[in-house]
C-alpha positions as CSV (number, residue, x, y, z in Angstrom):
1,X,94.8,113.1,98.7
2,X,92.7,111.6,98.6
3,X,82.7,106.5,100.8
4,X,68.1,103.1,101.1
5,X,66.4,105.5,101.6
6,X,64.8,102.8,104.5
7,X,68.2,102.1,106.0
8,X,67.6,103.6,109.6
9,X,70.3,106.0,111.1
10,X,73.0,104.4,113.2
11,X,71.5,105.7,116.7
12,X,71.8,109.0,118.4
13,X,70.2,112.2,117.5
14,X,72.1,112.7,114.3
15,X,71.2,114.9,111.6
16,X,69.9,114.4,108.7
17,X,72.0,112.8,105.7
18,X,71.1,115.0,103.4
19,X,72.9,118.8,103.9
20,X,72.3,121.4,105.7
21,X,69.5,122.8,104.6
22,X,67.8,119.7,106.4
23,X,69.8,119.9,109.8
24,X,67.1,120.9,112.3
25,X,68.2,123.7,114.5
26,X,66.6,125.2,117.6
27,X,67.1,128.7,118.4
28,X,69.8,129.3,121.0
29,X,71.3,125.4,120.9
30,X,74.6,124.8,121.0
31,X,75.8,121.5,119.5
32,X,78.3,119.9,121.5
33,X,80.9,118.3,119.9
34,X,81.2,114.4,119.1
35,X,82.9,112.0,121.4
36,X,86.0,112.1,119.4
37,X,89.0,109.9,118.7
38,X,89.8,108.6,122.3
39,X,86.2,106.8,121.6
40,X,86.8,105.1,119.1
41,X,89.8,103.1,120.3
42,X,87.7,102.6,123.5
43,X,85.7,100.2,120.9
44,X,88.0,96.7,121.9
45,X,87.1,95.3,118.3
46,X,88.5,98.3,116.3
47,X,91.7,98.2,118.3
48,X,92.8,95.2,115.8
49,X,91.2,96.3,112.9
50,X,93.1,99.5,113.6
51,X,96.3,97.8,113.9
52,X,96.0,95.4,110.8
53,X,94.9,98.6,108.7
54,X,98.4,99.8,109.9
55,X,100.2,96.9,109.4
56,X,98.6,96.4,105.4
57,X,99.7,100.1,104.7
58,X,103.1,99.3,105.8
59,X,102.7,96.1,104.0
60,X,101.5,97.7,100.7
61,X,104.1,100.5,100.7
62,X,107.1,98.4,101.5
63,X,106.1,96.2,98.7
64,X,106.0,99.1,96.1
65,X,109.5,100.7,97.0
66,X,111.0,97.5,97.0
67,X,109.3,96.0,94.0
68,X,110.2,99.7,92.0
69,X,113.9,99.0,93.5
70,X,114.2,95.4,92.4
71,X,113.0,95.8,88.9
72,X,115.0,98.7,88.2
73,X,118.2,97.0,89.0
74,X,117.2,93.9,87.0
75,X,116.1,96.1,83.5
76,X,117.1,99.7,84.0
77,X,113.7,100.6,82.9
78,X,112.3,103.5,83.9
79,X,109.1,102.3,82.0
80,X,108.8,99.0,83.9
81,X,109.6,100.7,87.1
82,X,107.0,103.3,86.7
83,X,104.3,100.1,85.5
84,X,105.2,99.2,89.4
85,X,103.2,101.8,90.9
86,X,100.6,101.9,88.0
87,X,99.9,98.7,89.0
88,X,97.9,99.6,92.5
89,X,95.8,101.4,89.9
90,X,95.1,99.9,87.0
91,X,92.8,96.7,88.4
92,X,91.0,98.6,90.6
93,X,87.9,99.0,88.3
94,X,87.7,95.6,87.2
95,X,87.8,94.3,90.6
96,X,85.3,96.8,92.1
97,X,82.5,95.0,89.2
98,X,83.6,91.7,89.3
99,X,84.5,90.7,92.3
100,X,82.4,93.2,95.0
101,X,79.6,90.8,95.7
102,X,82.2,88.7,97.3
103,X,82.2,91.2,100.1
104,X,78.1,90.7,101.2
105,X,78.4,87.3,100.1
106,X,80.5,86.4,102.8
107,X,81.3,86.6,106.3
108,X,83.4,89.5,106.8
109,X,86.3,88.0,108.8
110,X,86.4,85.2,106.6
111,X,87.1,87.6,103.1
112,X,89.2,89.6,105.2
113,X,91.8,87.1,106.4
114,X,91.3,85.6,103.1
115,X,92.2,88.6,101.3
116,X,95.3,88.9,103.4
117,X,96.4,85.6,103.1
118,X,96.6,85.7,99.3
119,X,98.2,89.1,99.0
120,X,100.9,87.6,101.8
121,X,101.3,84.6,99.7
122,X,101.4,86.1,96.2
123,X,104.1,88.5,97.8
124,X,106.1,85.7,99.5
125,X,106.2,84.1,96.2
126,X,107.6,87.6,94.9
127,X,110.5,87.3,96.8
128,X,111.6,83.6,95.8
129,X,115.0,84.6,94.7
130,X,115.4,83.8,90.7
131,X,112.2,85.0,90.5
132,X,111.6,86.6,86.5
133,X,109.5,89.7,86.2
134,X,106.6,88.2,84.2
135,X,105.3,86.2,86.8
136,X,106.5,89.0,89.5
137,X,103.9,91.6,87.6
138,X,101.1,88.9,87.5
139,X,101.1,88.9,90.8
140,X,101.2,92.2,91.5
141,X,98.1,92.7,89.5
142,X,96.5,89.8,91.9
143,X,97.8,91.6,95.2
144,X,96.1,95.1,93.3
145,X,92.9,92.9,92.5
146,X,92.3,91.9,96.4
147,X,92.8,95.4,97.9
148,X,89.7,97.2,97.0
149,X,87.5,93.9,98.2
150,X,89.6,94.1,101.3
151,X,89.0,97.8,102.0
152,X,85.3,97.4,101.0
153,X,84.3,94.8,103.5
154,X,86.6,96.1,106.1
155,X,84.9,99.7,105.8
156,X,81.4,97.9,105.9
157,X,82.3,95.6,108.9
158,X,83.2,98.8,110.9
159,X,79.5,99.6,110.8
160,X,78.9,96.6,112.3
161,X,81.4,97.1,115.2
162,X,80.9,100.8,115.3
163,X,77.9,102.9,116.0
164,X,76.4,106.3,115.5
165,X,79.4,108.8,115.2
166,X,82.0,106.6,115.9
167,X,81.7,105.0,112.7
168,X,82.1,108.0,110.9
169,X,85.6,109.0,113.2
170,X,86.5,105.2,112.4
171,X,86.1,106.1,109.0
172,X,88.4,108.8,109.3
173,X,91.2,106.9,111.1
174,X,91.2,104.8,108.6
175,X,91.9,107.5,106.0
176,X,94.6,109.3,108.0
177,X,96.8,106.5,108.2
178,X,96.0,106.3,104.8
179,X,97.0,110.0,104.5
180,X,100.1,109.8,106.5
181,X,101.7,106.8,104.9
182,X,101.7,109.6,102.1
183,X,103.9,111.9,104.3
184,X,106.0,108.8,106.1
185,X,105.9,105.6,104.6
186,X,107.9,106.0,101.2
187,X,110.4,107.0,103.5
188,X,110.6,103.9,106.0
189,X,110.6,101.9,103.3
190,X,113.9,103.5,101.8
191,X,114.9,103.0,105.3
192,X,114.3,99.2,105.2
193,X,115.9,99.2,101.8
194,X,119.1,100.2,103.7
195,X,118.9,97.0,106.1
196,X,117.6,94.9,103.8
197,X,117.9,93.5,100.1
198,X,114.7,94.3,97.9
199,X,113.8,90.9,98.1
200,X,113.9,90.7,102.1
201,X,111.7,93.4,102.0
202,X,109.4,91.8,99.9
203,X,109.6,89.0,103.1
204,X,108.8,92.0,106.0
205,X,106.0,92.7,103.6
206,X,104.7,89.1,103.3
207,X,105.1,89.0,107.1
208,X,103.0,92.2,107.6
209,X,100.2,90.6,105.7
210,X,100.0,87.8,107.9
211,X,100.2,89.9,111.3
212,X,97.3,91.5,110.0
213,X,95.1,88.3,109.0
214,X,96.4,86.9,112.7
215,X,94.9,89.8,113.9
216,X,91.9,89.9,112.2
217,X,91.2,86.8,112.8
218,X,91.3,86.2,116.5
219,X,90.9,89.9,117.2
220,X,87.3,90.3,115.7
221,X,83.8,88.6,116.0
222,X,82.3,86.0,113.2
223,X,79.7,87.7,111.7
224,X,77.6,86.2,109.1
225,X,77.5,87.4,105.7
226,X,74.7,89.8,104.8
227,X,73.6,89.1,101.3
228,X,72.8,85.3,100.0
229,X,72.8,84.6,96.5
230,X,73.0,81.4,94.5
231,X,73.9,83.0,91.0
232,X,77.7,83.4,89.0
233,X,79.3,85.5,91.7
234,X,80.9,88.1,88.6
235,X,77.7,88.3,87.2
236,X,75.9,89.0,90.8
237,X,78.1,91.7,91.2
238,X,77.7,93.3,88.2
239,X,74.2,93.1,88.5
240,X,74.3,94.5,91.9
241,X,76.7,97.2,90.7
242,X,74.4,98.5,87.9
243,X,71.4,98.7,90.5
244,X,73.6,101.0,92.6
245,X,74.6,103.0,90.3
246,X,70.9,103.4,89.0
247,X,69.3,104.8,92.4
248,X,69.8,108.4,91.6
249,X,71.0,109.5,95.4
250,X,73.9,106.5,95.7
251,X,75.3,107.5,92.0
252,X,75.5,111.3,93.2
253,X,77.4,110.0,96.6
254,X,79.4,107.6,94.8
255,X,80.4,110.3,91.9
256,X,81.1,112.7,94.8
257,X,83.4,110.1,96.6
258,X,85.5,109.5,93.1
259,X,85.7,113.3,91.3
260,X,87.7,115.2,93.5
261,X,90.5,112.8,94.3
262,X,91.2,112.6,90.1
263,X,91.5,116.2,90.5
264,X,93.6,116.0,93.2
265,X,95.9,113.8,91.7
266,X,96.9,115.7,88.7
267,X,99.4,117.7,91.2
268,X,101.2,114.7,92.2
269,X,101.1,113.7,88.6
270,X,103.6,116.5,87.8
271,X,105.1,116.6,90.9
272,X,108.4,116.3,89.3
273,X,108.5,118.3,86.5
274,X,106.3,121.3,88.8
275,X,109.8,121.2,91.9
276,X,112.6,120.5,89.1
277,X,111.1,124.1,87.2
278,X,111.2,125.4,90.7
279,X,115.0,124.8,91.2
280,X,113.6,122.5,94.3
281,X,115.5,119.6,95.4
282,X,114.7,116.1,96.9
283,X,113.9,117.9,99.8
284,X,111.0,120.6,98.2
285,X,110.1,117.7,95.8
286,X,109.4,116.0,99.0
287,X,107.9,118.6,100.8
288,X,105.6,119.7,98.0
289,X,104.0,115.5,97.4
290,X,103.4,116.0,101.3
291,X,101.2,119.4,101.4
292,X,98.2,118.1,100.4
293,X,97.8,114.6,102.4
294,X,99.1,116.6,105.3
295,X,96.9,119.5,105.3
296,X,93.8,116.4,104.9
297,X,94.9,114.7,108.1
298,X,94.8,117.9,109.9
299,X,91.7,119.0,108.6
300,X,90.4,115.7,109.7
301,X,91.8,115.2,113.0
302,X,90.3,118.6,113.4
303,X,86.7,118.1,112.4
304,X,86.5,115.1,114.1
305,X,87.6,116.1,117.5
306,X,86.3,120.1,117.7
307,X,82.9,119.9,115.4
308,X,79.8,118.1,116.2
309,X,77.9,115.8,113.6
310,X,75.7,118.7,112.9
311,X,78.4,121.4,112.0
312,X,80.2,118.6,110.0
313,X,77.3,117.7,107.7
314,X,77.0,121.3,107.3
315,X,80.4,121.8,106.6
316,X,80.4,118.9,103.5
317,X,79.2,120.9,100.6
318,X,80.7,124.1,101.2
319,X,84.5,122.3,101.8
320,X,83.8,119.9,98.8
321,X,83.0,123.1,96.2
322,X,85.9,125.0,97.0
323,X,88.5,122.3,97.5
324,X,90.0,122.4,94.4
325,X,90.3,126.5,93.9
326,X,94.0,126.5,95.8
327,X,94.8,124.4,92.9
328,X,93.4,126.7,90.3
329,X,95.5,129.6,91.9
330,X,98.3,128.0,90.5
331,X,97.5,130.2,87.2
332,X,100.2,132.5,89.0
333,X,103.1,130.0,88.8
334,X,103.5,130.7,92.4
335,X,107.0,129.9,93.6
336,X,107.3,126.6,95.8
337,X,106.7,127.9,99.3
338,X,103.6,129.2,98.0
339,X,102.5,126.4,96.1
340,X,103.2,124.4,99.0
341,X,100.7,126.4,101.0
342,X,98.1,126.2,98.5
343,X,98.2,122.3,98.2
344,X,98.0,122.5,101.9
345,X,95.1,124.5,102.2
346,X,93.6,122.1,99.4
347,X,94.4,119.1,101.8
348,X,92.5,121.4,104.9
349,X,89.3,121.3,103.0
350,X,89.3,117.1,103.4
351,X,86.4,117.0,106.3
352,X,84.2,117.4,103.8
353,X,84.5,113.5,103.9
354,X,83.2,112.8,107.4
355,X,79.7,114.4,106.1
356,X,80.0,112.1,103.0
357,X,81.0,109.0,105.3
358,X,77.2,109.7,107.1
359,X,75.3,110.2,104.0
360,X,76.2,107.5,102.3
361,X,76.5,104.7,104.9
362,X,73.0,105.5,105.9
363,X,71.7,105.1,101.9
364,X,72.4,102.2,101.1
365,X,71.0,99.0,102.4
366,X,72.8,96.6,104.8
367,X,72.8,93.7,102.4
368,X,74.7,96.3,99.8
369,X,77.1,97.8,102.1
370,X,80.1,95.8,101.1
371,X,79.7,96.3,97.4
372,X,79.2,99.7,97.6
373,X,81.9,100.4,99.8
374,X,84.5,98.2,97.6
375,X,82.7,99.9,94.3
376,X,83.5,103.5,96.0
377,X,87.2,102.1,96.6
378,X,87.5,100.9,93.6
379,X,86.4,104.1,91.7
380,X,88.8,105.8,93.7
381,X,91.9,104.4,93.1
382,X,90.7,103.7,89.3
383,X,90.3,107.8,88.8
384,X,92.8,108.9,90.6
385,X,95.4,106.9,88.5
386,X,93.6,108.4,85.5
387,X,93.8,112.2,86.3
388,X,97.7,111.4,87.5
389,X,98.4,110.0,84.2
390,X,96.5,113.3,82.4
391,X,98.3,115.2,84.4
392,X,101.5,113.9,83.3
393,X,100.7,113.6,79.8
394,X,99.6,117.0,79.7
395,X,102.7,118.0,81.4
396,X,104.7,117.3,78.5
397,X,103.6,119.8,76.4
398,X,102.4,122.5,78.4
399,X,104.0,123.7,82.0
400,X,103.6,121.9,85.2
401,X,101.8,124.8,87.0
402,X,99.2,125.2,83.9
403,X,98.7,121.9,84.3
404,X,97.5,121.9,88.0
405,X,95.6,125.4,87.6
406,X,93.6,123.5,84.2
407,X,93.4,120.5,86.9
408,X,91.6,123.0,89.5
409,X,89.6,125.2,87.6
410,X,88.0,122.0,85.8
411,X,87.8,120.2,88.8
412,X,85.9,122.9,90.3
413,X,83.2,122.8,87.4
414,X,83.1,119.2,87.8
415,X,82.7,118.9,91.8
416,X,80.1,121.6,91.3
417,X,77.6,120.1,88.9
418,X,77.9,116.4,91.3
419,X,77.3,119.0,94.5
420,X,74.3,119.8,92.1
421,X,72.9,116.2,92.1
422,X,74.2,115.6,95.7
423,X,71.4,118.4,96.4
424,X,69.0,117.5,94.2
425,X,68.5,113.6,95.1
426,X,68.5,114.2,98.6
427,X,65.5,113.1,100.6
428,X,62.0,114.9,100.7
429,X,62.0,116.3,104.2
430,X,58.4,115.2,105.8
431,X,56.8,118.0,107.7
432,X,55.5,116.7,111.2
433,X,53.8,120.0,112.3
């Protein structure tokens, strides 16, 4: 499964960013809820953004399956076909320091469609028939080194184009498609795959990425960049990085955004090995990598269109600390319907991220936003490939449901002491009385 103290908040009466103990309440009030999803599209700028996000998912998925298809045909490899998918991974941290500042630096449409121009081009160049592997995984590292600029400057332009709560169900869009390309998009692409050759869908995918720069491109405003600078861009960026790591209430958000998800992970790390000691086949194997990233877009689509802003902040913490105990029930073994259900309900407990979206857009400073939001990407991706290779590792010498209870209980421990600093670096609350 899966984001300045002076920034001002994005309009509305919205609660405060920092839990609910500071959410002012009147006595007999009743929150309504927030405008929901319909509003959002309403917005005609997101309506492209939306539908490039859609299109680079589809993009990035076909690319894997038939990338992991073409080089196991070529080599046999199991190794080399697994380095496929560790690829999306692996560059994610170094391109989060290095190469963040690109995103303030610049005019957001202009990294954007830039960003989906190279990833379009290195994947074209992928499919050359002939092609060897060496210069096949160089660029798949390249394609892997754009995304997390790309997704940082595209979750910082939405502030620009959307405002108060609708940012925040923007946000959330963005991670259901995210979420659902989990439960569907492995399986078009082994549709494609029976249509097309691997390397013909390497050209759908190269013609996805330019749909979405197209779109992008005459489909949003020119915005100008929000940061200057005149120094090395790497070393800009790693200077910036290291200042927002330092204020104490960003590092708690940021560690908040990138703990849970390496948790997470370790059950789709042993996936395999957990449904083949189950007796499950494709199908349960199937059904079991879907639990959790379905059970987050419904939790989601629910907080977004039946809870208020309010009732979602207050919501954050209390989700966040117990989203990992389903996992730690595993201690049982539980046969596969119930461990189904227990991913499941871990997915349900992913609106803590709409209260995290709030908190943290309205902490750091406008001039930041990109490289905070591609540093937050960035740590994702980066941990979550970690705790899935743990996970696996750790597999292999003790059993796949051990493994995801150890993954729970620890990540419990974990998500509690950042909850702790989440708390403790929140805002004084000025008394006006």
């Amino acid at each position: 499964m899966t984001t300045d103290s002076e920034h001002p908040p994005l309009g509305g009466d919205t609660p405060s960013p920092t839990g609910p103990d500071d959410a002012p309440t009147t006595h007999g009030s009743k929150e309504e809820a927030g405008p929901g999803y319909g509003a959002v599209f309403s917005v005609r700028e997101f309506q492209p953004i939306f539908a490039a996000h859609v299109l680079s998912i589809l993009g990035t998925v076909f690319a894997e399956v038939a990338l992991a298809v073409l080089v196991f045909r070529q080599t046999g490899s199991a190794l080399l076909t697994a380095l496929v998918f560790a690829m999306e991974f692996l560059p994610y941290a170094l391109s989060g320091l290095l190469l963040s500042g690109i995103a303030d630096r610049f005019p957001a449409r202009r990294v954007l469609v830039c960003c989906d121009i190279v990833s379009a081009t290195c994947v074209g160049v992928m499919a050359v028939p002939g092609m060897p592997l060496a210069p096949i995984f160089v660029l798949r590292i390249v394609v892997s080194m754009v995304s997390p600029l790309f997704i940082g400057t595209r979750a910082a332009s939405l502030a620009d184009i959307l405002q108060g709560d609708l940012y925040i169900l923007g946000r959330s869009l963005v991670r259901m498609v995210a979420q659902t390309s989990q439960i569907v998009g492995f399986g078009l692409g082994g549709l494609v795959l029976v249509v097309l050759p691997p390397r013909g869908a390497l050209v759908v995918t190269a013609g996805t990425f330019v749909s979405s720069a197209l779109l992008l491109r005459f489909g949003t405003r020119n915005r100008p960049a929000r940061a200057t600078g005149t120094g090395t861009m790497m070393r800009q960026s790693l200077a910036s990085a290291g200042q927002l790591l330092a204020h104490p209430r960003i590092r708690a958000l940021l560690l908040m955004w990138w703990v849970p998800p390496m948790f997470f992970s370790v059950a789709e790390g042993v996936a395999a090995p957990f449904a083949n000691a189950a007796g499950a086949g494709s199908l349960g194997f199937g059904v079991f990598l879907a639990a959790m990233p379905a059970g987050a877009v419904t939790s989601e689509v629910m907080a977004g269109t039946l809870l208020g802003p309010a009732t979602r902040d207050r919501i954050a913490v209390p989700l966040a600390a117990v989203s990992l105990l389903p996992m730690a029930a595993f201690a049982t073994d539980p046969p596969l319907p119930l461990a189904i259900v227990l991913l499941l309900l871990t997915g349900l407990c992913a609106a803590y991220a709409l209260g995290m979206d709030r908190w943290f857009v309205e902490e750091v400073p406008d001039d930041r936003r990109g490289q905070a939001m591609s540093l937050m990407g960035a740590g994702i991706m980066t941990l979550q490939g970690i705790g899935m290779a743990a996970g696996g590792a750790i597999a292999d010498w003790a059993p796949p449901y051990a493994v995801i209870c150890g993954g729970g209980a620890v990540g419990t421990l974990c998500v509690l002491g950042v909850l702790r600093s989440v708390r403790r670096s929140r805002p004084a609350v000025v008394s006006t009385a």
